[in-house]
Residue, then its C-alpha position, 0 to 999 in steps of 0.5 A: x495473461x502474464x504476471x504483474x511483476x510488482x516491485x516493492x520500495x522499502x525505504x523512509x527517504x529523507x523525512x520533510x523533503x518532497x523533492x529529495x524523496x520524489x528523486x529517490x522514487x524516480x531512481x527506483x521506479x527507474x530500477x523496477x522498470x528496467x526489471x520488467x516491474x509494471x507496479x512500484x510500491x512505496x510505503x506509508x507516507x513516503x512522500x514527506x516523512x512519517x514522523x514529522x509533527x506540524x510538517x504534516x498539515x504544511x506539507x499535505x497537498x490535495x490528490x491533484x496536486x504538485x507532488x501528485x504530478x510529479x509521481x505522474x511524471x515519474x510513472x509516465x517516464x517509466x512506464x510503471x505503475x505507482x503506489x505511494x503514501x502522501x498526507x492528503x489534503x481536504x478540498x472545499x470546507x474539509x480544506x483544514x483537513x488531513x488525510x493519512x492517504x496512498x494513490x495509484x498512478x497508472x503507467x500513463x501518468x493517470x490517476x487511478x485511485x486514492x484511498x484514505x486510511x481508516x483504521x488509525x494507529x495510536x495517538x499519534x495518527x490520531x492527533x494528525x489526521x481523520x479517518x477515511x470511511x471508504x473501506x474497498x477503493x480499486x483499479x484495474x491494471x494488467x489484467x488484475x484488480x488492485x485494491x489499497x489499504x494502508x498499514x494497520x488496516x491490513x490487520x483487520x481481517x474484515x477489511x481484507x475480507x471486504x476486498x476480498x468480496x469485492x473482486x481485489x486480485x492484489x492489495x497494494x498496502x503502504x505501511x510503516x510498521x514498527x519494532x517490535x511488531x515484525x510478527x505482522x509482516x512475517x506471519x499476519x500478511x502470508x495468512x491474510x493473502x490465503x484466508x482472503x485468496x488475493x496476492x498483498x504487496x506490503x511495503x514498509x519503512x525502515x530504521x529510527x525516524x523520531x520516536x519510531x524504529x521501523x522494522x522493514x521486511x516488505x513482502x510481496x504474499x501470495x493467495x497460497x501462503x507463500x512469500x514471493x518477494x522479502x526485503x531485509x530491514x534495511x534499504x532495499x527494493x524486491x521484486x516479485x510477480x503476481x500471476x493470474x493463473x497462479x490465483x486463479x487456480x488457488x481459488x479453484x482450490x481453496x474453499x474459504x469464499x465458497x464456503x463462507x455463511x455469511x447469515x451467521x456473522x452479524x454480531x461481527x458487524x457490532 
């Protein structure tokens, strides 16, 4: 089975405008495609601006809805896959309610999985939007098993362990990580590929944005530790592969899920 190479877009677009930012994914996806990339990865709410106020419940949209097309255009043009992060929209009598959530398209256009985010960072996402409370969402695409988390829920290990369990072979995680806590994408995402044997493909924001200061250094990290791909702090789109056998053959090696006794952990579920 050949790698998926996976592209990973690190930028904050132009915050509140949906259509400047679609044409910069269109771009990008554009530049992936061309480098053999068969996945996109966008970061934390990507398509409106994370720090927006009152914009996000004015700018969320439902799964289905227009700016999901779009990205369904723009995947189907390109023949990429897409991941990106989107305030979500409640249907029915959660209609008022708002999601801080990440989508998979696949390179047909489909819509493949929508995850909501369930750890929410700060008061900030807390004031905005509910938590979602589904812990594993995934899809299968090239021959991998794709997982979504988003930003910090990455830095719960029992969630990565939880996809883990549940066959994920590459964790696609948006994120708008902030100054100062670059030690997250330098150190926490390389271990938390190994201890959980799975590729993470961590895509960030970058640079001011209201009160935050995004720290970039997107990485795409494999189930041996290492960092195939690393962005810089500023705009940038890296690439890098997520090979089968490569995986295959660190599960052979590594014994961490072999070795687990799950009957000792229940205090961790308290």
């Amino acid at each position: 089975m050949p790698p998926l190479r996976t592209a990973l877009l690190q930028s904050s677009g132009t915050p509140g405008d949906l259509a400047k930012n679609l044409e910069i994914l269109d771009t990008h996806a554009a530049r992936a495609a061309a480098a053999g990339a068969g996945l996109l990865v966008a970061p934390e709410m990507y398509l409106t601006g994370y720090a927006i106020g009152d914009d996000v419940r004015r700018l969320a949209e439902t799964a289905d809805g227009a700016s999901a097309g779009a990205v369904a255009a723009i995947a189907a043009r390109h023949g990429i896959a897409v991941v990106y992060g989107y305030p979500e929209r409640g249907t029915g009598d959660r209609a008022e309610t708002v999601y801080n959530a990440t989508q998979l398209i696949g390179p047909d256009g489909t819509r493949l999985a929508n995850y909501r985010k369930t750890h929410l960072f700060g008061c900030f996402e807390k004031e905005w939007f509910t938590p979602g409370d589904e812990t594993v969402v995934q899809a299968e695409l090239g021959g991998l098993r794709i997982g979504l988390l988003i930003c910090y829920d990455v830095e719960f290990p029992e969630n990565v362990r939880a996809h883990a369990l549940a066959g994920t072979d590459l964790l696609a995680v948006p994120t708008a990580l902030m100054n100062p806590f670059q030690f997250v994408a330098e150190k926490l995402l390389p271990v938390r590929a190994f201890e959980s044997q799975m590729y993470v493909a961590y895509a960030n924001r970058t640079g001011p944005e209201g009160e935050f200061d995004f720290a970039g250094l997107s990485c795409l990290a494999g189930p041996d530790g290492i960092v195939r791909a690393r962005a810089g702090h500023g705009e940038d789109l890296v690439i890098g592969d997520a090979d089968p056998d490569l995986l295959a053959a660190s599960r052979a090696d590594n014994p961490y899920l072999r070795d687990r006794r799950p009957g000792l952990y229940g205090p961790l579920a308290r």
